[in-house]
N, C-alpha and C positions, 0 to 999 in steps of 0.2 A: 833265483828270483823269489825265495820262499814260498813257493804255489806248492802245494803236493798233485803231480800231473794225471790229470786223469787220462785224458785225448789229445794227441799231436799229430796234427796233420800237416805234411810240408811238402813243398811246390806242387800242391795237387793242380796235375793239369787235364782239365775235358775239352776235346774236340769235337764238333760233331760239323759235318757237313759246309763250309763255307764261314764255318764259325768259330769262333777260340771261344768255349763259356769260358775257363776258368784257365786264369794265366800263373799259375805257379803260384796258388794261395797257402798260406799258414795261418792255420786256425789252431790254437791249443785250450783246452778246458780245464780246469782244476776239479779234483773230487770235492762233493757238495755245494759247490758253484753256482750260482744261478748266472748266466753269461748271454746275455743278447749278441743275435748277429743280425745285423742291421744293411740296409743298402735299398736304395730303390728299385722298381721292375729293372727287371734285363740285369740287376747287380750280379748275382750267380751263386744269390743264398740256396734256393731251390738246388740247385744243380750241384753245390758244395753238399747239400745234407743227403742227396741220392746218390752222389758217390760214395756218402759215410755207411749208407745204409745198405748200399748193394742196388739197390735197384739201374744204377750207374753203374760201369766200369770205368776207374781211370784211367787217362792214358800215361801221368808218370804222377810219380809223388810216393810217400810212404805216410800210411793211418798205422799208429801207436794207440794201442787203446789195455789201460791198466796193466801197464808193462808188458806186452808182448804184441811182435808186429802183424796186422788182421788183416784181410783181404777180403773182404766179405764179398759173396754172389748174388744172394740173392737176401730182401729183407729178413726172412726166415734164420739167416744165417749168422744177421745181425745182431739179431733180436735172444739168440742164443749163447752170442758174448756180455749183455746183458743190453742192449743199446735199443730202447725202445723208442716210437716217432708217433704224435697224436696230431692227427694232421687236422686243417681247418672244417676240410669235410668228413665229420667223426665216420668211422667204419664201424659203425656198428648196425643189430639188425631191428629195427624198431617196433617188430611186434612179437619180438622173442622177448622174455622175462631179463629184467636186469641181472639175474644169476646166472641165466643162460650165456646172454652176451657177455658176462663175467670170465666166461671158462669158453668163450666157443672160439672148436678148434684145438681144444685139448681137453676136453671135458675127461673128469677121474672115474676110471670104472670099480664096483663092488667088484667081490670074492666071486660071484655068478658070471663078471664078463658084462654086466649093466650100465648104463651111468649110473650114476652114484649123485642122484640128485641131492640127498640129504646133507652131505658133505659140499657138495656146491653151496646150497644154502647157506650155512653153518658160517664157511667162510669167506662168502662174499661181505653177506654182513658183518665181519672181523676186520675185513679192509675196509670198508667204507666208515665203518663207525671209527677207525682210526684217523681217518679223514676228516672226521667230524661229521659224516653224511651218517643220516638217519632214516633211513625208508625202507617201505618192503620191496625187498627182493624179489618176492614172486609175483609180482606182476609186469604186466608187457613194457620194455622200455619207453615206449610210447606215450604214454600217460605221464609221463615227469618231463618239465623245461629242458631247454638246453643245457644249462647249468649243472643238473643233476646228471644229463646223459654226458657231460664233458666230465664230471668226476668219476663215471665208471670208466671210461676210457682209460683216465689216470690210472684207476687202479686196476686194472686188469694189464696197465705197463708194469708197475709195481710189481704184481702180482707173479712174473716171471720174471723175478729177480735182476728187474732193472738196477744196474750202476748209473746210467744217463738217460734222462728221459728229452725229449726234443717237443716241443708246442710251438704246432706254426701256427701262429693269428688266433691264439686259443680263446681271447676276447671279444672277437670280432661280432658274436653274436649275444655278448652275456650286455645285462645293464650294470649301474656302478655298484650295486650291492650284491651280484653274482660274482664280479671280479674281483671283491674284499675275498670274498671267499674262495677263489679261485689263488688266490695270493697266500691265504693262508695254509692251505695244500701245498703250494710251492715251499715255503716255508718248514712245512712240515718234512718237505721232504728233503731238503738243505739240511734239518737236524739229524734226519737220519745218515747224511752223510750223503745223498742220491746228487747228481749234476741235472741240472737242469738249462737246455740250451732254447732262449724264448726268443724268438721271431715275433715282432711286432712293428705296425707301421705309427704306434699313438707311443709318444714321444714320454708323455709324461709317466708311462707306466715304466716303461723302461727305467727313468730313474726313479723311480719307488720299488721296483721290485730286485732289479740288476746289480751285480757287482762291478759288473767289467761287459765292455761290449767290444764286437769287433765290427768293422765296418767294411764292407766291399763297394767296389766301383767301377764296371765297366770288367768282370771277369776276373777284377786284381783285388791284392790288399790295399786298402785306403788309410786305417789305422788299426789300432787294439788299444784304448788304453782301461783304466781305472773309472770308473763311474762319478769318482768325489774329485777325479782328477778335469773333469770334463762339461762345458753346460750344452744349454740347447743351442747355441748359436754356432759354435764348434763344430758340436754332433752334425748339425745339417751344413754345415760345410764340406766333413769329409765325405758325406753323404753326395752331395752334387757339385763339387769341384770348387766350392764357393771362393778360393782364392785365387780362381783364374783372374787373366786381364781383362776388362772391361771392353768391351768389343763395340767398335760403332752403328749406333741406332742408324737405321734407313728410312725413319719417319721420325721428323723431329717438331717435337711440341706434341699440342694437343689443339687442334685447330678443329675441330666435330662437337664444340658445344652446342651449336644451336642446327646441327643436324636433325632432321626428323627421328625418332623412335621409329624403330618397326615391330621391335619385341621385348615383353617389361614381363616379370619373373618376380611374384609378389607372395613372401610371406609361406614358400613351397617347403613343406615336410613330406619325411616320409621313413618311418621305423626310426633306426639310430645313425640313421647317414645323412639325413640332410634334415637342417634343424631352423625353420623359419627364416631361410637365406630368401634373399631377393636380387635380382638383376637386372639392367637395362640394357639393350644392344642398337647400336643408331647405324641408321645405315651408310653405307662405304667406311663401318669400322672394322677393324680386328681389334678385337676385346680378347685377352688374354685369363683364363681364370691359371691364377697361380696357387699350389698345396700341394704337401706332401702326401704319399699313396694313401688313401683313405680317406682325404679331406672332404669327398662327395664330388669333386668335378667332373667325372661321368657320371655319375648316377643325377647329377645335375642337367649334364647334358641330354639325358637320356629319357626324361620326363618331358624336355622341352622337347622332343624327338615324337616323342608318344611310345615310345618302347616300353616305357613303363609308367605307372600312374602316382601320385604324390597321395599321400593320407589330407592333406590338406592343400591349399593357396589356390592361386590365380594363376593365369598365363593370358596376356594378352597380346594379338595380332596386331597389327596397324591400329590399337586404340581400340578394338575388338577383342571383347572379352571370349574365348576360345575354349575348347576341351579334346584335346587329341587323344583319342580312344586306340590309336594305333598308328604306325607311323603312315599308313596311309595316308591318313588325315594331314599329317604333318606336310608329306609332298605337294598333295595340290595347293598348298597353301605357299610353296615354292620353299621348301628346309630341305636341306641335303645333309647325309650325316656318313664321314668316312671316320669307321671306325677304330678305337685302339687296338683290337684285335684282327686284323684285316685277314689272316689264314682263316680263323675259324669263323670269325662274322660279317668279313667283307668281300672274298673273293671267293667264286666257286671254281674247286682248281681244276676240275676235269673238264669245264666249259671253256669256248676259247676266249680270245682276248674278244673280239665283236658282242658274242652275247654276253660278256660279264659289262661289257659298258651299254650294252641296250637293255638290258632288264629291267631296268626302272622306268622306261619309258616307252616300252613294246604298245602299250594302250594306244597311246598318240602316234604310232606310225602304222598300226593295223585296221584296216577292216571289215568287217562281217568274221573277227577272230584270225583273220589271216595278215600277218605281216608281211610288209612293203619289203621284199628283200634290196629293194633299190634303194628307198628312204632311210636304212638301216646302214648299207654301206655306203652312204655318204658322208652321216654322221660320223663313223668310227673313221672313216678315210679322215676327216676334217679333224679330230679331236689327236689322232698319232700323229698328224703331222705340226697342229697349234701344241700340243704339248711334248711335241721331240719322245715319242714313247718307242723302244728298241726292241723291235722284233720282226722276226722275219715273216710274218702275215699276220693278218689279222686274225687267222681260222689257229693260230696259233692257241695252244692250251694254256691257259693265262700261270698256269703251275710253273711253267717254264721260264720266265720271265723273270728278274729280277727283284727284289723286293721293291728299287724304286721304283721300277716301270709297272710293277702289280699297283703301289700306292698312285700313280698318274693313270691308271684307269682305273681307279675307283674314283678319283679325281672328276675323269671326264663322263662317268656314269651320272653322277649328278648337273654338272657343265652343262650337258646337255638339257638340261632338264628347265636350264633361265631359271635359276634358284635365285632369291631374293638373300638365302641365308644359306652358307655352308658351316657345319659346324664340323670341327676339324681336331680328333681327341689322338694326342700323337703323333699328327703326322708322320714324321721325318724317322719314327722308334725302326732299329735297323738297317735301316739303308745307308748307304757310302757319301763321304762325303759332297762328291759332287753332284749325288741325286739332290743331297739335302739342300742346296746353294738353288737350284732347280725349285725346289716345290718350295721353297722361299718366294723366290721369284714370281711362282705362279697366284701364293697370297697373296704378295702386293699388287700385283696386275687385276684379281677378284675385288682387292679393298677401290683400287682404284678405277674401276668399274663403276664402282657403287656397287656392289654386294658386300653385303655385311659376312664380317668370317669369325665365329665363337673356338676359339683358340686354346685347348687344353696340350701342355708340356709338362715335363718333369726338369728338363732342360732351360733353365733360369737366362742364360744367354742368348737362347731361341724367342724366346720371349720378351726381353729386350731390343733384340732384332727388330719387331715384328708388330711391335702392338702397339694402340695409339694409347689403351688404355687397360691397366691389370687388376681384375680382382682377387686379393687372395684370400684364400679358403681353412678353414683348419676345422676340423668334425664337423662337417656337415654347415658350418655358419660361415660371415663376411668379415674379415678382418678389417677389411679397407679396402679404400684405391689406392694407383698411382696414376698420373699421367706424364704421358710425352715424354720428358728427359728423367722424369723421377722414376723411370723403370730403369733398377737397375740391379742384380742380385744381392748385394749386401742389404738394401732397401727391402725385399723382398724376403728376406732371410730374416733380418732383424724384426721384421712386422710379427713373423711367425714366431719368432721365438720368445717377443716379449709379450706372446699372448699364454702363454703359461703361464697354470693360475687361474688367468682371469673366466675363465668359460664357466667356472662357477658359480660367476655372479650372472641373476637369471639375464635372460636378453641382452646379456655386454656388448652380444657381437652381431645382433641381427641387425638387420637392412630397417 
């Protein structure tokens, strides 16, 4: 294939617990390569590059790395065949000196048994200034952007004789003139001959800065090709299945025009995620926001939440101009929010199934502080059995439970609550498919209620399922609608792809 091999990995396979992450993937790198791997959450990049690095064990597969076969244990072990990894969250120490953090952890001792600070100095500033980075070393990492503290990280990969350096999301925090320069490092380190394997969810940088991508999907390979062989419409195909069959809508049209507003979303920034986007929800809709990971639709959803607060816009109630300071706020205003992360943000697993669905609402069945232990098990009695939830008691430890039957009581945590608006960020991520066919079911019964349901997938056919109406997203702005029958993933796919390019021109894409 005329590549000179640096890294081959084949049929790496990880299991963990009720799970397959990685079904027999082949991933191979060339030396000096800049090589995207690419896939949306749950795809099994993460999980692919911890089993490269050790922090994973695989359970079958053989890692080739610069002719001879490695098995690394631990990252330490990795990091000694030369195979460095600069993760999103920089590990470095932020009130130690850039020299320090340069060398920490292996700091060089003098002739005495000392460190050898004079020689750190010396040549930290030797690698950075070959980086093109110019600054003093002795002061605390702290005091310089992100930018500068993501080029120490490079170079202290460098710096121990990295062959491959790995950047997960190494932009995610830079703006467009940090990432020129960020690219130029990459670059730089391509001439020297260094592999460079970059994780990213922004499409266009991949093709400016990449050779070759690979692409996973669902723990498997999806593709690998050439970069000049490939556009963006392609890329997010093998990304999300895009040449499956088009699967029949269970709401046809778009008949909720002259439905009431309950919630308008006017104009909302906030840092580099969300970029003067606007949105409408009418009640007894499912509004769909459709984008690829990063495009801001949780951090969308999560302002209208009150979880977090926007640098700028509006948000109005029923035609009520609002401010949710917290999602308290957001509740009594009747919003429910089941989150994409349901282990870490939504379910508490050592509580049982009863109090993970009464906790949001313990206020309205206690009082003088004391909870109605009566009022409590009625609810949860009424909510297992209107939502078919599987478990052998309620007192049950919601840990134990199923992933769909954890996502149907988070479901009915809010249910309970006569929510005006459910806002719903991945439902169905994990669960089997006849949960999913289920909490299908239980949206359109919400839509047809009249509760409005704010609909975030990754899953383009879910979405078509499900929505009366899609907006789709790319960094933080609106690309467009669809409605009713015009939801349909290639529709959805091509919006997003023919907006490359155009985000440069100012306001192309706001509301």
């Amino acid at each position: 294939m005329g590549r000179d091999v640096l890294l081959e990995m084949k049929g790496i396979v990880k299991n963990f617990p009720g799970v397959r992450a990685l079904r027999g993937v082949d991933f191979t790198v060339a030396k000096g390569e800049v090589h995207a791997l690419m896939g949306e959450n749950g795809a099994g990049k993460s999980t692919l590059i911890k089993a490269l690095t050790g922090i994973y064990q695989k359970d079958e597969g053989t890692i080739r790395f610069d002719g001879k076969e490695i098995n690394p244990r631990t990252a330490v072990e990795a990091q000694r065949e030369g195979i460095s990894t600069i993760y999103q969250e920089l590990n470095l120490v932020p009130f130690q000196t850039v020299y320090e953090n340069m060398y920490l952890g292996r700091e060089p001792r003098n002739a005495f048994g000392g460190v050898d600070r004079k020689k750190m100095i010396t040549e930290t500033k030797v690698i950075l200034n070959d980086l093109g980075i110019h600054v003093d070393v002795t002061v605390p990492l702290q005091k310089y952007g992100t930018a500068v503290q993501q080029m120490v990280a490079i170079g202290r990969a460098i710096s121990v004789n990295a062959k491959l350096v790995i950047m997960d999301e190494p932009t995610s925090s830079l703006d467009t003139k940090e990432v020129q320069v960020l690219f130029d490092v990459i670059r730089k380190l391509k001439a020297r001959g260094i592999a460079v394997i970059f994780i990213s969810h922004r499409l266009d940088e991949i093709f400016e800065i990449c050779e070759r991508v690979t692409i996973l999907k669902d723990g498997a390979l999806s593709g690998e090709v050439g970069i000049e062989e490939i556009d963006q419409l392609k890329l997010i195909s093998y990304m999300i299945g895009g040449e499956a069959k088009k699967l029949e809508r269970t709401k046809a049209g778009y008949k909720l025009q002259d439905a009431p507003e309950i919630a308008r979303m006017e104009k909302i920034e906030q840092g580099l995620r969300l970029n003067g986007i606007g949105i409408d929800i009418k009640k007894g809709e499912v509004l769909g926001l459709a984008g690829l990971l990063g495009s801001g639709r949780t951090e969308l959803a999560k302002v209208l939440f009150g979880a977090t607060q926007p640098d700028k816009g509006d948000i109005l109630w029923m035609d009520e101009k609002v401010h949710f300071k917290t999602p308290k706020d957001s509740i009594k205003k009747g919003i429910g929010f089941c989150t994409e992360d349901r282990k870490v943000e939504g379910i508490i697993p050592h509580l049982s199934v009863k109090e993970n669905m009464t906790i949001a609402m313990l206020p309205q069945i206690s009082k003088y502080g004391v909870v109605s232990k009566k009022k409590q098990s009625e609810i949860v009695d009424e909510y297992i059995k209107r939502l078919k939830i599987k478990t052998p008691s309620p007192n049950q430890a919601i840990r134990n439970l199923s992933g769909g039957n954890q996502q149907k009581v988070l479901l009915a945590r809010w249910l309970c609550m006569n929510p005006k608006l459910v806002i719903m960020d991945e439902p169905t991520r994990g669960i089997d498919v006849g949960a999913k066919g289920e909490i299908e079911a239980l949206i359109q019964e919400l839509a047809g209620n009249g509760i409005s349901v704010l609909m975030i997938s990754s899953e383009m056919a879910e979405l078509e399922r499900n929505c009366d109406r899609v907006v789709v997203m790319r960094e933080g702005r609106s690309l467009g609608q669809l409605y009713g029958e015009e939801i349909n993933q290639d529709a959805i796919m091509a919006m997003i792809a023919a907006a490359a390019g155009e985000l440069e021109k100012e306001g192309g894409f706001n509301e």
